[in-house]
Each structure stands twice: as C-alpha cells, then as structure tokens.
KEBAMAR-16119 format. One line per 4 residues: number of its first residue (from 1); their letters; for each residue x, y negated, z of N, C-alpha, C, CB. Coordinates in nm, 3 decimals, always signed. Glycine has a CB too. Layout:
<recs>
NUM> a> X:Y:Z:X:Y:Z:X:Y:Z:X:Y:Z  ...
</recs>
This chain:
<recs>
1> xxxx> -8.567:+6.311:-1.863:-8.602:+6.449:-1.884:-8.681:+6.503:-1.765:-8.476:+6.532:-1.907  -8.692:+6.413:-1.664:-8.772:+6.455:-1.548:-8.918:+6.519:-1.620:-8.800:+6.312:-1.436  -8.935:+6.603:-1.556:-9.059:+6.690:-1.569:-9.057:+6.778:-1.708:-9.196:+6.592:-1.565  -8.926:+6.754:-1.754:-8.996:+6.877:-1.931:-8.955:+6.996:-1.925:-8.932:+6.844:-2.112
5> xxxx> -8.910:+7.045:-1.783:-8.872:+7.159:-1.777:-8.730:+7.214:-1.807:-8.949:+7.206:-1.839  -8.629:+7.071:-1.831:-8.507:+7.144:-1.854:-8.445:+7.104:-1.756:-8.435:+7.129:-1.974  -8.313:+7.172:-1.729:-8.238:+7.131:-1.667:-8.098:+7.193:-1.677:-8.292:+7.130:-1.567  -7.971:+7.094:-1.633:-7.844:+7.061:-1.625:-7.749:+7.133:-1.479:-7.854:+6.901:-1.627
9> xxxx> -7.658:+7.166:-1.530:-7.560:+7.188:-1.459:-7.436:+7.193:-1.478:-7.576:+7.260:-1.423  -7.337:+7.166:-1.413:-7.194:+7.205:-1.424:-7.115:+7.281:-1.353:-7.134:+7.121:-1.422  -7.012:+7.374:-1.413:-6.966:+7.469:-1.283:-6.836:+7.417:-1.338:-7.000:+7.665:-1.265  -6.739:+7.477:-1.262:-6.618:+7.525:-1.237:-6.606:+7.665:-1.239:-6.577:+7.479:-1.127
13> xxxx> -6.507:+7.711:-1.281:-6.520:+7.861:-1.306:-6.370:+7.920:-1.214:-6.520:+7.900:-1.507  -6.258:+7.797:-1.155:-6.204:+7.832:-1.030:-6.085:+7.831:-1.147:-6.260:+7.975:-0.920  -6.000:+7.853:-1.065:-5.860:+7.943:-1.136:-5.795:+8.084:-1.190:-5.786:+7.936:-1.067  -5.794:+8.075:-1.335:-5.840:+8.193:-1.406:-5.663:+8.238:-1.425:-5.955:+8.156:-1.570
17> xxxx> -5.666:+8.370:-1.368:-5.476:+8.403:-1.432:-5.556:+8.447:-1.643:-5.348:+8.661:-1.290  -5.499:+8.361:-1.694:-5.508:+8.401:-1.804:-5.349:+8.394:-1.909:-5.627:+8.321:-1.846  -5.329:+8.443:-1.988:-5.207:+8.403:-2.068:-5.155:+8.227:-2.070:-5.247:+8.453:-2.225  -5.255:+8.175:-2.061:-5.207:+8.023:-2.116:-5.115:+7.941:-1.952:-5.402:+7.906:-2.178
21> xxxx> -5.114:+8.065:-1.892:-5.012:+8.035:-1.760:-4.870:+8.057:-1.777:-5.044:+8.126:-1.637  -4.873:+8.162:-1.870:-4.743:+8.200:-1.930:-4.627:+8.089:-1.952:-4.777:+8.259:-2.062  -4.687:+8.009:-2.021:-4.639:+7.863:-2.127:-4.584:+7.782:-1.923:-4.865:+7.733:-2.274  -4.680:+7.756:-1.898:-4.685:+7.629:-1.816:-4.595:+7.710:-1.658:-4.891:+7.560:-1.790
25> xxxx> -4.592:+7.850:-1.646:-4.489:+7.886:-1.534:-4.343:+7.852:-1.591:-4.499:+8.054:-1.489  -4.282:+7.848:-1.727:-4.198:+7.797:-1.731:-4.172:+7.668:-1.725:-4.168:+7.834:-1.793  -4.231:+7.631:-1.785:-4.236:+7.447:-1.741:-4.189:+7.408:-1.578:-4.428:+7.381:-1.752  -4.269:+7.501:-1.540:-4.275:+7.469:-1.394:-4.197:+7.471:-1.339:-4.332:+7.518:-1.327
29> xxxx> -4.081:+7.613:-1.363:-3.975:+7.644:-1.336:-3.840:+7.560:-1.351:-3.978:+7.738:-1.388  -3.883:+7.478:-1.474:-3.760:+7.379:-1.578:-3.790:+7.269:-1.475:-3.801:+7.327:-1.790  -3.907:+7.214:-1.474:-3.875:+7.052:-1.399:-3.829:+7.079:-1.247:-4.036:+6.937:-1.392  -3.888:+7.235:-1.149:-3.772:+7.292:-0.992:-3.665:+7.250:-0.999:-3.728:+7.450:-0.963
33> xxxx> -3.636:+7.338:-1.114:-3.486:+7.373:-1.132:-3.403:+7.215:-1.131:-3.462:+7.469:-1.299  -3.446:+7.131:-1.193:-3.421:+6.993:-1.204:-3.439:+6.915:-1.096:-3.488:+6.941:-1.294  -3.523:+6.933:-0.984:-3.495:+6.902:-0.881:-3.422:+6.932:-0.765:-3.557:+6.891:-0.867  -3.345:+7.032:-0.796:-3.275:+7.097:-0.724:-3.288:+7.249:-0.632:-3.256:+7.008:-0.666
37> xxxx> -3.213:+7.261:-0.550:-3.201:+7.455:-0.480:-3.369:+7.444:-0.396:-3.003:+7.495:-0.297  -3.370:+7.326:-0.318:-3.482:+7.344:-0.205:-3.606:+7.335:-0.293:-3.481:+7.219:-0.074  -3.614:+7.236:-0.403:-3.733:+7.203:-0.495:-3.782:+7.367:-0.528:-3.679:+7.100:-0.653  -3.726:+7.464:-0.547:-3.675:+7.592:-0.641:-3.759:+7.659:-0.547:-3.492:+7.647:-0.662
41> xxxx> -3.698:+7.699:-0.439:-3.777:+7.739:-0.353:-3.921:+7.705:-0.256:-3.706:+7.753:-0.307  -3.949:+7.597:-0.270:-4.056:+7.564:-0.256:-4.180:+7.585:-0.361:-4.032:+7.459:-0.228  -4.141:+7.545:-0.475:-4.184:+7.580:-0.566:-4.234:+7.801:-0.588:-4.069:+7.503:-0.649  -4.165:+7.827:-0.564:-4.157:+7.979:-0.571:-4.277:+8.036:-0.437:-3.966:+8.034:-0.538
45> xxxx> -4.200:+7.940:-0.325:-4.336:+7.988:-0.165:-4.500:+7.949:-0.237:-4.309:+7.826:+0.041  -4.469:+7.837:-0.296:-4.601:+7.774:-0.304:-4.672:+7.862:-0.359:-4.613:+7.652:-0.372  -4.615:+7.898:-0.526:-4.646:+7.966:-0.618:-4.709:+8.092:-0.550:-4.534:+7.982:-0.704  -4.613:+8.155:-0.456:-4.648:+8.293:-0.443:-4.811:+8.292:-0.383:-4.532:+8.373:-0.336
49> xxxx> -4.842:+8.185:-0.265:-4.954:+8.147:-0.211:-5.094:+8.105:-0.278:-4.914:+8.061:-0.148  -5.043:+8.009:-0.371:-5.123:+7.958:-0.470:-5.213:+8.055:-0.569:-5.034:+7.883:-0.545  -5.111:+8.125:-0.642:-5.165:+8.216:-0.741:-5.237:+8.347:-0.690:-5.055:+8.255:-0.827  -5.256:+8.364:-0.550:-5.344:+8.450:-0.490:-5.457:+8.447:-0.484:-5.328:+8.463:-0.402
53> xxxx> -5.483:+8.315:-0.509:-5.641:+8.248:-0.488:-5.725:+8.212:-0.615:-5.632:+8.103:-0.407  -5.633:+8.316:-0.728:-5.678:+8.284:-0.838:-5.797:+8.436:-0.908:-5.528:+8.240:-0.926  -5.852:+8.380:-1.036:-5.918:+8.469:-1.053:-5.876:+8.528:-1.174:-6.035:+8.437:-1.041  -5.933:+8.681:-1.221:-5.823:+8.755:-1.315:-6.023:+8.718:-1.446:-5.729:+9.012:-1.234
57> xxxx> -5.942:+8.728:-1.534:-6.124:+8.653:-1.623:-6.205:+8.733:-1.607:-6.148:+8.625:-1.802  -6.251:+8.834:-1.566:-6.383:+8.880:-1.549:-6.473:+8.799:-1.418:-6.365:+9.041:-1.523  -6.377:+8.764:-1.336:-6.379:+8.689:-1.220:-6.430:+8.564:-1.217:-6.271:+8.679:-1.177  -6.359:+8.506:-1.327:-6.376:+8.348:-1.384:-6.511:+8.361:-1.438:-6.258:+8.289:-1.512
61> xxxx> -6.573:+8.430:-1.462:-6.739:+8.343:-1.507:-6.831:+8.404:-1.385:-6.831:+8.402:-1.705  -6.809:+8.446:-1.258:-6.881:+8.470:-1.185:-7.010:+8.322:-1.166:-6.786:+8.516:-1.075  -6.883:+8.213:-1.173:-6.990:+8.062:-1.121:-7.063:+8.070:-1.256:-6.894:+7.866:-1.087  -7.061:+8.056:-1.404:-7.126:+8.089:-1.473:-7.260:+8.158:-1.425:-7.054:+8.142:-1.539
65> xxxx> -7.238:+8.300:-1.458:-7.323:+8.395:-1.462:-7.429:+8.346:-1.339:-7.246:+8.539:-1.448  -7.335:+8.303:-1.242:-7.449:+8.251:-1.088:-7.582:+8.141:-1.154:-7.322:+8.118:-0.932  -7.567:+8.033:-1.226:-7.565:+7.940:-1.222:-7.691:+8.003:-1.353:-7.427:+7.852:-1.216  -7.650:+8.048:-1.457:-7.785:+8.132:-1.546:-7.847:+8.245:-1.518:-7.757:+8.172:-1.670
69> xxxx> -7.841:+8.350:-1.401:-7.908:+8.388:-1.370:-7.997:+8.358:-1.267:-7.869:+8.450:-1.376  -7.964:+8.273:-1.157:-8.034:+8.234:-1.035:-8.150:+8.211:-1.064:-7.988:+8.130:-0.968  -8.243:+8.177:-0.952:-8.401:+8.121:-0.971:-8.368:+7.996:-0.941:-8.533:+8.182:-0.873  -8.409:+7.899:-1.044:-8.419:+7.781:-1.056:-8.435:+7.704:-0.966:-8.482:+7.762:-1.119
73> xxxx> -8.551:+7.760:-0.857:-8.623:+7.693:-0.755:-8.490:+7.706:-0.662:-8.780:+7.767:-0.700  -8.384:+7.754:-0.683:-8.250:+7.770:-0.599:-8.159:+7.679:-0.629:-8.183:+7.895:-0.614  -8.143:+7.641:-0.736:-8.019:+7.564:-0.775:-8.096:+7.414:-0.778:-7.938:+7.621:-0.938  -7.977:+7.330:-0.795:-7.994:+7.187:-0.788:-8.003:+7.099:-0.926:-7.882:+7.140:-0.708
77> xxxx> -8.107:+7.061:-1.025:-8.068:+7.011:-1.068:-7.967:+6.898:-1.119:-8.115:+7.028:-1.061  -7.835:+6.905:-1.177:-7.752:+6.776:-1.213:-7.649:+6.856:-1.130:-7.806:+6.598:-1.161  -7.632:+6.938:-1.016:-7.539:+7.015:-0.895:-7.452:+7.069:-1.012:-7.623:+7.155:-0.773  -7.323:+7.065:-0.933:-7.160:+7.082:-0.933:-7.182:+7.228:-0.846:-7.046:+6.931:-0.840
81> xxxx> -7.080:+7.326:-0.922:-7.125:+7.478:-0.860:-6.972:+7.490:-0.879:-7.255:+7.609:-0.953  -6.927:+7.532:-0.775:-6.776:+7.597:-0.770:-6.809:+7.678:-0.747:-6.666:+7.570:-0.697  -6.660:+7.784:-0.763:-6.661:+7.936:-0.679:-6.701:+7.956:-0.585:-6.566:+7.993:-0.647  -6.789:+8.069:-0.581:-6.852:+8.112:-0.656:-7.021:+8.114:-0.604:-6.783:+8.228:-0.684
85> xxxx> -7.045:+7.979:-0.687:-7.195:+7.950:-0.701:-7.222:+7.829:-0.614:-7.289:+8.078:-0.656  -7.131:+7.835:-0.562:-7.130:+7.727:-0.421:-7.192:+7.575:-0.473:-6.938:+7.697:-0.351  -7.317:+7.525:-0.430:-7.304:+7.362:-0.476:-7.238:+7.274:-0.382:-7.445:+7.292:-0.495  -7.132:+7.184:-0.472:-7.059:+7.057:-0.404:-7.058:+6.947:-0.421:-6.962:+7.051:-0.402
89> xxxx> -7.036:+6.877:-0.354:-7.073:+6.714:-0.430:-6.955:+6.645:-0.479:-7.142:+6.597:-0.319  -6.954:+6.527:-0.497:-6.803:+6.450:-0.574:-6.718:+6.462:-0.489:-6.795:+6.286:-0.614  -6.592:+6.525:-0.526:-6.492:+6.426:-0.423:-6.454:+6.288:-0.433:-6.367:+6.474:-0.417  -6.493:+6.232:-0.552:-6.460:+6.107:-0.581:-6.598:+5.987:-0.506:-6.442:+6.109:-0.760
93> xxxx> -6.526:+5.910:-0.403:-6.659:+5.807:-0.366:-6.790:+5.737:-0.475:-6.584:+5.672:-0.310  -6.668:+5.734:-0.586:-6.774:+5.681:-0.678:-6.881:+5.767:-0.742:-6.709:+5.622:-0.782  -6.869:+5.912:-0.739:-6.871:+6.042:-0.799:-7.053:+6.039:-0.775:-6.756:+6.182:-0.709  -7.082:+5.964:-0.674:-7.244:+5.976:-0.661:-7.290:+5.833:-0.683:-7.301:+6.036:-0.503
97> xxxx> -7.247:+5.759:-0.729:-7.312:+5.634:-0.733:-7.414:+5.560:-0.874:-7.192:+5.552:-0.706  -7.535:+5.581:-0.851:-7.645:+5.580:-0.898:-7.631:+5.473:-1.009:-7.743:+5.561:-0.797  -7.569:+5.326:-1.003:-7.569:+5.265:-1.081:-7.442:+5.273:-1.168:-7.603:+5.168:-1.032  -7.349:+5.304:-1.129:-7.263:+5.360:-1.247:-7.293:+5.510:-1.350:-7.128:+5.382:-1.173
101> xxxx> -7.412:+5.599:-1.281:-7.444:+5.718:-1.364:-7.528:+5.623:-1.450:-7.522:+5.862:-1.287  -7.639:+5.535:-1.414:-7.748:+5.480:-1.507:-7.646:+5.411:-1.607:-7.871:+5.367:-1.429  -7.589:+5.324:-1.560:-7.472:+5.269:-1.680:-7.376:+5.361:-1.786:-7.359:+5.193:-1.597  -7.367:+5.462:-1.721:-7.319:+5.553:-1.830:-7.391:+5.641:-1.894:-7.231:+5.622:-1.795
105> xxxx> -7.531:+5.638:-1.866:-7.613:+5.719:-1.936:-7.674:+5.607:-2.030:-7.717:+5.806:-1.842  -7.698:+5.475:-2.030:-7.684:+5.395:-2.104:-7.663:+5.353:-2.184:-7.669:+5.368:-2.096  -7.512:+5.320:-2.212:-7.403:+5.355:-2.288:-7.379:+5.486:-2.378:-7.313:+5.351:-2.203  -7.357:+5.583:-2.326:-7.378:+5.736:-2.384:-7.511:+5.734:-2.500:-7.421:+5.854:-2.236
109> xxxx> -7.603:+5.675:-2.443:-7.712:+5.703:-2.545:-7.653:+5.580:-2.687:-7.902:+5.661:-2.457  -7.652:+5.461:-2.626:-7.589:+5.371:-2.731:-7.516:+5.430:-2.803:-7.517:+5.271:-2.692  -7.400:+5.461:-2.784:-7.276:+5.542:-2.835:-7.367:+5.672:-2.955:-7.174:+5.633:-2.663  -7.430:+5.739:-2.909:-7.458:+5.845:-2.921:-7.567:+5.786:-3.105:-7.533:+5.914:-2.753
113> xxxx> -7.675:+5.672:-3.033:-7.726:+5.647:-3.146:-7.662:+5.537:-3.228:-7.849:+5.626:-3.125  -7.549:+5.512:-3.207:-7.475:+5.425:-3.323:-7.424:+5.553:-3.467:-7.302:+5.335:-3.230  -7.384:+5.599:-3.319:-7.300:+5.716:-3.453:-7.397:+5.808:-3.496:-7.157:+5.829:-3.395  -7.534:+5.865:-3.485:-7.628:+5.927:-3.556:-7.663:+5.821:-3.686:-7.753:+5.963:-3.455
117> xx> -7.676:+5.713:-3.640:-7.698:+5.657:-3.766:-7.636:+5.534:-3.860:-7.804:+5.635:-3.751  -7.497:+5.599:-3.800:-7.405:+5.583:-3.974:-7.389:+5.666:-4.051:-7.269:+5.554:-3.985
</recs>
C-alpha cells in the first residue's frame, strides 16, 4: 500500500471505568477473599491506586479522536498510539521483527483469499 495514500493505525484507548467493571470487581473480590485476610487487602490498596489512572468514556476515545484528527505528516504510519496520542513501540521483542510481520502478512492474505473464494 506504500504510496496510495492510505494509511493504518492502532490505538489503545487506556482504561475505561465503564459498567462491564461491575461484573469483574466481584470476581475480583471472590478469588481475594479466597486467598485470604492479607490477599483482601492488598487487593483493595491496589485497587484504590489502580482505578485512579483510569478513564471515565468520554476520556477513553481521546487516543482515537488524536489519531483521526491529527496531520498525517505527524503520525506514524503502522504506530501504536496510547494515552493519549502518545506513539509506542512493542513491548514484546518480537513485536518489531520484520520477518515475522512479512510472514504474517503472507499468510493473512492466503487465509484471506482462500476464504473469498469458497
């Protein structure tokens, strides 16, 4: 796609307090509780720390909105954009390695035109 004028990105949109936390703070609470008094409370410090650094959803598409409004000549094509707007690279060693992206873009297309034409 080099040169046709499009281009790719991926964000992260961070940690969103939304309802579907509801479900999974109890969970959270059930397997503490199962580890015992100190698990309980650790769990609770963490929590209190943790969930500060989160975003309420109007918040959560800031990396979005960054990422389609910017000037192009700014952003990175193929770039990883965390909160908020920030480009980062893999944390994973393999996460940049050129011959495993060509191999999976490879593949992907295979994949892709087997099943268009059955």
């Amino acid at each position: 796609m080099e040169g046709s004028g499009v281009t790719a990105y991926s964000v992260h949109p961070g940690m969103i307090k939304t309802e579907i936390w509801r479900s999974m703070t109890d969970n959270l609470d059930d397997q503490a509780t199962a580890l015992g008094w100190l698990a309980v409370q650790f769990y609770r410090l963490f929590w209190q720390f943790w969930s500060q650094s989160w975003f309420f959803s109007p918040g959560g598409a800031l990396t979005q909105l960054h990422v389609a409004t910017a000037d192009v000549a700014t952003l990175t094509n193929g770039g990883f954009y965390h909160p908020i707007g920030k480009l980062t690279g893999s944390k994973h060693p393999q996460g940049n390695n050129a011959t495993l992206a060509t191999e999976l873009w490879i593949h992907t297309e295979k994949v892709l035109a087997d099943t268009l034409s059955a």
